[in-house]
FITI-608345 format. One record per atom (N, C-alpha, C): x, y, z. Coordinates in steps of 0.05 Angstrom, whole numbers, plus 5000, padded with zeros to 4 digits. Layout:
XYZ
...
This chain:
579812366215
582012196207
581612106179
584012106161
583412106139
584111656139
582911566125
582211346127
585011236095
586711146101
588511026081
588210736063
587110816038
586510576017
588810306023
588710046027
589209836020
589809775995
591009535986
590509355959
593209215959
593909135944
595008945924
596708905905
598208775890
599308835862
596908685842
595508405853
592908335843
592308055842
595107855840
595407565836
595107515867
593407285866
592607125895
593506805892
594406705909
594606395908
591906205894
593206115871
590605995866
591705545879
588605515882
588005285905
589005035884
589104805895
591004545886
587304415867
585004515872
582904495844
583304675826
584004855813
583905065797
586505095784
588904945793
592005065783
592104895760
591404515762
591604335740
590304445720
587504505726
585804595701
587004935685
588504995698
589405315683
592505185667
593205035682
596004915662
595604835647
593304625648
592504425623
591304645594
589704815603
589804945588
591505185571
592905215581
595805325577
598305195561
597504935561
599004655549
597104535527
595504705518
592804635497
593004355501
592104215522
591303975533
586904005528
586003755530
583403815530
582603775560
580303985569
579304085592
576204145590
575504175608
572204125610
572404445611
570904625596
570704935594
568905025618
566604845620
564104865639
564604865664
566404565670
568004635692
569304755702
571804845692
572505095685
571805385701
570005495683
568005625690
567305625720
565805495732
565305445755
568205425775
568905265767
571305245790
572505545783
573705735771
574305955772
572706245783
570606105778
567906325792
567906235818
567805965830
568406055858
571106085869
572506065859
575306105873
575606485870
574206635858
573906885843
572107045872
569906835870
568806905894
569906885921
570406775923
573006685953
574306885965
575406925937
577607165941
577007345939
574307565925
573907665940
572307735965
571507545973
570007496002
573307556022
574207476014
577007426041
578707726041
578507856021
579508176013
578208336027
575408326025
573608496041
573908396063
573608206072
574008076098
576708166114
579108196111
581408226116
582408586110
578908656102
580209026101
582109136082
581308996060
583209166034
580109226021
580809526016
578709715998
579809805972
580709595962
580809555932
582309415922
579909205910
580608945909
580808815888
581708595872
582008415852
581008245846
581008025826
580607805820
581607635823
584807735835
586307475842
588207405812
586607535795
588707415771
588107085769
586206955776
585706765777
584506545754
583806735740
582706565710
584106515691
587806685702
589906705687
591506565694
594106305678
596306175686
598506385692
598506625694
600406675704
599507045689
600507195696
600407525700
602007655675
603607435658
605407625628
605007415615
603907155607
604406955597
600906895579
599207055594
596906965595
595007015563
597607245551
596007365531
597507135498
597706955511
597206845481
596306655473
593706675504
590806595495
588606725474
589906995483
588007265462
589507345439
592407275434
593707445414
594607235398
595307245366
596407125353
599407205355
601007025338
604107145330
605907035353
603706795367
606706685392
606006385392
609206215402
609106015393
611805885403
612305605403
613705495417
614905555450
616505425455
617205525491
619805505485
620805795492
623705845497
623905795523
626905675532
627305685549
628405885564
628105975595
628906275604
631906235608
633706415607
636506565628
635606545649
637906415672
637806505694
637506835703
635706905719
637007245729
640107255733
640307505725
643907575730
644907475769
643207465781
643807515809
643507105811
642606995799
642106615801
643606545790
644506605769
646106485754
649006285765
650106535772
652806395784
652006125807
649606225814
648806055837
647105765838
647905675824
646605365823
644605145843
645605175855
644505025879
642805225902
643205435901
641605565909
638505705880
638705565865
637305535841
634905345848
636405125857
634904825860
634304865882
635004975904
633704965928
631205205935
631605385909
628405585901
626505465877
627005275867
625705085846
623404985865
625304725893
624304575905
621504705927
622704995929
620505135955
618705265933
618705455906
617605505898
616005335874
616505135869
614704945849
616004985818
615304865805
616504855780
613905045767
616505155748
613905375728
614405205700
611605085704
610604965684
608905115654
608905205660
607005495645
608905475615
607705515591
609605595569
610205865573
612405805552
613106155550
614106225518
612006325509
612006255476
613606525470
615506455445
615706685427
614906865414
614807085402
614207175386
615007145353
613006935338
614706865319
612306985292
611507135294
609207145274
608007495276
606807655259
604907855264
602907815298
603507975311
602707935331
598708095326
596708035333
594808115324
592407985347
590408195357
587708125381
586007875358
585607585367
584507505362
582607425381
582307415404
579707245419
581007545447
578307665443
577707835470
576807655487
574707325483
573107305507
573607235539
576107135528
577207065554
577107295573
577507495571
578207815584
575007845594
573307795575
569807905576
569407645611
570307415598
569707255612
570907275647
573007435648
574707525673
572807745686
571208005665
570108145682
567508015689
566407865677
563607735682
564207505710
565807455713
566507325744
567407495761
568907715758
569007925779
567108105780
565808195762
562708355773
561308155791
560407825780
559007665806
560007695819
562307595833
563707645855
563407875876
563708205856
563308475875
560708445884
558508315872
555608395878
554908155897
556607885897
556207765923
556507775942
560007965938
561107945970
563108325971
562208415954
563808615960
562608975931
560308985947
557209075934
559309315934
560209555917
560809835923
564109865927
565509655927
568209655936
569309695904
571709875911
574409895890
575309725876
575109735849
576609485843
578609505826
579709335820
581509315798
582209015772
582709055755
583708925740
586408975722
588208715731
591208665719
591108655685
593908785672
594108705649
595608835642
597908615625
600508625613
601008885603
602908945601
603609195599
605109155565
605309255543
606509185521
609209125527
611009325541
613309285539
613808985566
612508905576
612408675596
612408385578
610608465552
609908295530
613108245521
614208435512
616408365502
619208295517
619008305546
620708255557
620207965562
617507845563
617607515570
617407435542
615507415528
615607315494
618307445481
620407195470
622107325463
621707445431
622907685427
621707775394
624207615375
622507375360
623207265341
622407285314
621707545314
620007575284
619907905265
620008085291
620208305286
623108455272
623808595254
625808735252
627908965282
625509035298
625809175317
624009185341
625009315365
622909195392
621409385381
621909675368
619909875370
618009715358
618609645325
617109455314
614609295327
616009075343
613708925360
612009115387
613409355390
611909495409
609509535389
610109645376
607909815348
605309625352
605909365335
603409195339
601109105368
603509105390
602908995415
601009285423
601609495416
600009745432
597409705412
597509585383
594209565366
592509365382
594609165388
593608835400
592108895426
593709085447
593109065470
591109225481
590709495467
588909675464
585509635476
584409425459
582009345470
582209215494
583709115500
583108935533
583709215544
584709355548
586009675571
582409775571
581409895549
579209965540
576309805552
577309585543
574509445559
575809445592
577909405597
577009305644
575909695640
577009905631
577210165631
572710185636
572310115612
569410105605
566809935620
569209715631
567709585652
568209695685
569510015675
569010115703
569609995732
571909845728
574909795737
577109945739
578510005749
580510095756
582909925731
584810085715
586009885693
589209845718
590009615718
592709635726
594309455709
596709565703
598209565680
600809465698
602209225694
604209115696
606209235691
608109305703
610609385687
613609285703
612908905704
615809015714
618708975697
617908985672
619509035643
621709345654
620309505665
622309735676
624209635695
624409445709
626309495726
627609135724
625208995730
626408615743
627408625711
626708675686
627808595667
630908655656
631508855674
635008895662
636708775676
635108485694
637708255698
635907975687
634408065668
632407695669
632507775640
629907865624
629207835605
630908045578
631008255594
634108445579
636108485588
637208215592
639908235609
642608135589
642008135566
643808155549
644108485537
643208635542
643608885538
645409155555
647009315548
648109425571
645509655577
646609795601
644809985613
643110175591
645310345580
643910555559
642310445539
643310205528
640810085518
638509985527
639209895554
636509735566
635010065575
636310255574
633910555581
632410655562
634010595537
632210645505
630810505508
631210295511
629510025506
627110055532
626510135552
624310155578
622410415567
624710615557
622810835549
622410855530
621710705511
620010615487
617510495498
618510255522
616210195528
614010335531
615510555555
613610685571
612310895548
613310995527
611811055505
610110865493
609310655489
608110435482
605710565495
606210405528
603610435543
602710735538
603410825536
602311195541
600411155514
601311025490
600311035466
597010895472
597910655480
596610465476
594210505502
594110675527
592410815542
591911085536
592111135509
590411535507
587911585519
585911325517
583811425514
582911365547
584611345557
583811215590
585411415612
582411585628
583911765642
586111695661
588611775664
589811725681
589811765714
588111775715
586811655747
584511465746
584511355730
583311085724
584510825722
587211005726
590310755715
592110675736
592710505745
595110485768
597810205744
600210255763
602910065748
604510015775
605009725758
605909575779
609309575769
611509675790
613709645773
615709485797
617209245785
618409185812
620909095805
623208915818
625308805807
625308555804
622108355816
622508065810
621307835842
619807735839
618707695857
619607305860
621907325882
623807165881
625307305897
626507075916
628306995942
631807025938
632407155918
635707175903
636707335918
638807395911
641507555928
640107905909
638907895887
637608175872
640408355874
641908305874
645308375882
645708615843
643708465828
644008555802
641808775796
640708825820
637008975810
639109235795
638109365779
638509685766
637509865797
638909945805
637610205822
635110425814
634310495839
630610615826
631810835816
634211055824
634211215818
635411255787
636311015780
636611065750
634511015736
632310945742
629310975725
627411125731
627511225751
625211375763
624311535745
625411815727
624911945714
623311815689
623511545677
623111495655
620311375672
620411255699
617811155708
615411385705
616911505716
614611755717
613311905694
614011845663
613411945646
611111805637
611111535649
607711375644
605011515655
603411505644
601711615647
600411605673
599511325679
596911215699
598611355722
596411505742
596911605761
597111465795
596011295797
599311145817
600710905812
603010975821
604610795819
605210585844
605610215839
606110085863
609010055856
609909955877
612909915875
613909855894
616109685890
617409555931
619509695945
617509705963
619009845990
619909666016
618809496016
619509246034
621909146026
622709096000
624608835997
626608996004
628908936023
630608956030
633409056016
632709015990
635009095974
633609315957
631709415965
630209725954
628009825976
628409816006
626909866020
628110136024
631810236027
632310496029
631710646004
630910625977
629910835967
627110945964
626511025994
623911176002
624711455996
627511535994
629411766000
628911775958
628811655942
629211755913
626611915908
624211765919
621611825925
621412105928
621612155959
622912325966
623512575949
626412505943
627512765919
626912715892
624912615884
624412595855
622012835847
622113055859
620413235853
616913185832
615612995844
613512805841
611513065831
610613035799
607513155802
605513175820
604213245820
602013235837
599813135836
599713045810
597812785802
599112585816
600912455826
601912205828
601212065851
600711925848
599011715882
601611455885
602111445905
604211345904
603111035925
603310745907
603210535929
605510365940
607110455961
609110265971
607010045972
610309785963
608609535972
611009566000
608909546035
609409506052
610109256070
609209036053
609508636063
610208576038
612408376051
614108256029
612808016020
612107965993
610607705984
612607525975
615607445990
617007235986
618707106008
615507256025
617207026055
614307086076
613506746091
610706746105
612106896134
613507086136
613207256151
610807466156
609907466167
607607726176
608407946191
608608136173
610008396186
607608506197
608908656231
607608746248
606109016243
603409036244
602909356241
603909506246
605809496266
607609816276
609709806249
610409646244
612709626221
612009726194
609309726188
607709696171
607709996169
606510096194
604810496198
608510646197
610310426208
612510616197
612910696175
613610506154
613910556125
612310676120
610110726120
607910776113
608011126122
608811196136
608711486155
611311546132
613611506120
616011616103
613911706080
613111506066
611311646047
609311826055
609011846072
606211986071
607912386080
609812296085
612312566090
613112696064
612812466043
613112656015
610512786003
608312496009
606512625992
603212726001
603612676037
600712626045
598612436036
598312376068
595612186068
593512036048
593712286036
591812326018
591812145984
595512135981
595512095959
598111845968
596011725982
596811515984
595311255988
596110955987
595410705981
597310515996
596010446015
598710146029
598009926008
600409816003
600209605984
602209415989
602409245973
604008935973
606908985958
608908855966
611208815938
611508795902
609908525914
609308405886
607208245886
606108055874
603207965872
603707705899
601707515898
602407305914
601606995905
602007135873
600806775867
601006915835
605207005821
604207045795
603806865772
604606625778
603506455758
602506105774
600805955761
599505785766
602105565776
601105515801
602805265822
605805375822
606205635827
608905775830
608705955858
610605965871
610606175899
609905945925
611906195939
611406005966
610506085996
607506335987
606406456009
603906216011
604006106040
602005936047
599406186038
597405996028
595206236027
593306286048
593506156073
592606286106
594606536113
597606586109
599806666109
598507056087
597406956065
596907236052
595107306064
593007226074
590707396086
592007526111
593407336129
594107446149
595007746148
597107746127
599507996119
597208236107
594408126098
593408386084
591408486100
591308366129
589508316154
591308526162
595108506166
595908686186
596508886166
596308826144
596809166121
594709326129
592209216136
589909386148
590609616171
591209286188
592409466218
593509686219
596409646201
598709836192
597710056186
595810036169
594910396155
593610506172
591710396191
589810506209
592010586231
593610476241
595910706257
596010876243
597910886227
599411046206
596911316205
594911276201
591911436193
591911586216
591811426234
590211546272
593011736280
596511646273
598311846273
598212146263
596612006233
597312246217
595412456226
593212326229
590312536239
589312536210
């Protein structure tokens, strides 16, 4: 029986010690670094003690040393600054009170969200050095030989949350962001990690962050990105690479998502060889069928996310080895990964999966594939 990989998109709930101290620093407030330190190293450790524990074979950091999964890099990069405030998604907008009543369950995002107002340029790698030096302790405490991975912004993800206030053109700020971003891909690559590359600039962004754009433009505008990343990962084999692409990880009517089948083609031109993507959420759970007919290389490893990370529902393993058995009809067993929607904790004191609630779901994502496995033979 062929045994089916687990994992993640990568963000884990981080705990009510660890969230003040990642804001405060995020809000260039003053914070004890030492402390810091420690309190992030065990929460690092925790998590992955509870991964292995709960039967996912390939695992993360939680994204834990980070305020949030697109916001985090302008700790390391120059050229950003002040806090714009966001657009509603196209699908909230009209909807007000159903706004305030996902404010109140999901927490306020306190987090800045700086512009792009300056030459964007790598000034401080250590924070990144400092992320793999708590996830190597971590693998060698509690998870000696296991898969891993490490998250990180994707350029064109960069430009979909930092708004470009400085550049003549997005290609423009892509240009810099693929020099800027280059060494962090290179080092998780070198630190012999698995690189996973964010992308949900392809799809959640053409009702949030490029939602002033019509379609044909918002497709120039994705597949530039996806030339970005391809640029900015040459030197990183693409089975070393996985991308996370989704429509938005949030409780909305998604009434506005772009359909997969109008990006698929441009998805597929990224390099890193599997792709995650949601199959659970309800308003993209029927295109298993684009999958399907998208006449898929054969490099391509494909990770449905199978549990939805925006409701403490715990979907049943049988429900789980179902989904799970459609993909494995296009591409075999083999070149495949049960995985999550979207992360479960993407920015600091935001989301509303109890965190007893995520172990549970990556406890029965276990379950799920091991049917799904023992079906397949």
């Amino acid at each position: 029986m062929t045994m089916i990989a687990t994992s993640h998109v990568g963000s884990l709930p981080r705990g009510p010690e660890l969230t003040p101290l990642l804001l405060a620093r995020d809000a260039g407030r003053p914070y004890d670094a030492e402390a810091f330190d420690t309190v992030v190293q065990a929460a690092v450790d925790a998590a992955v003690e509870a991964q292995v524990t709960a039967g996912v074979t390939i695992v993360s950091d939680g994204e834990l040393g980070k305020v949030g999964y697109s916001t985090y890099i302008t700790e390391r990069l120059s050229g950003f600054g002040g806090h714009g405030e966001r657009k509603p998604a196209l699908d909230l907008a009209p909807l007000p009170e159903l706004r305030k009543k996902l404010a109140a369950i999901m927490g306020a995002q306190e987090f800045t969200r700086a512009n792009c107002i300056a030459p964007v340029k790598l000034v401080d790698l250590q924070p990144l050095h400092d992320d793999i030096r708590r996830f190597r302790t971590a693998l060698d405490r509690h998870g000696k030989g296991t898969r891993a991975f490490l998250n990180s912004a994707s350029p064109g993800l960069i430009t979909a949350f930092q708004t470009n206030a400085f550049y003549p053109t997005h290609e423009a700020y892509l240009a810099d962001l693929v020099d800027a971003m280059r060494p962090e891909y290179e080092a998780i690559a070198a630190a012999g990690f698995e690189l996973q590359l964010d992308c949900p600039d392809l799809a959640m962004s053409r009702h949030t962050g490029y939602q002033d754009m019509d379609e044909p433009e918002f497709l120039r505008t994705i597949e530039a990105n996806v030339e970005a990343l391809n640029a900015a990962t040459a030197n990183i084999p693409a089975d070393r690479m996985r991308m996370h692409v989704c429509w938005g990880n949030y409780e909305g009517p998604h009434d506005h998502d772009i359909p997969l089948e109008r990006i698929i083609d441009i998805v597929l031109k990224a390099r890193p060889a599997t792709i995650l993507f949601e199959a659970a959420n309800p308003r993209h759970e029927h295109e298993w069928t684009i999958w399907r007919d998208a006449g898929l290389p054969d490099d391509k490893i494909l990770a449905p996310g199978l549990i939805d990370t925006c409701s403490n529902y715990v979907e049943h393993p049988e429900l789980i080895a179902q989904r799970l058995e459609r993909f494995a009809g296009i591409v075999g067993a083999d070149r495949l990964v049960a995985s999550t929607d979207c992360g479960f904790g993407t920015f600091a004191g935001y989301g509303k999966i109890d965190p007893a609630v995520t172990w549970a779901k990556l406890r029965s994502l276990r379950e799920g594939a091991d049917l799904a496995a023992a079906r397949l033979g």
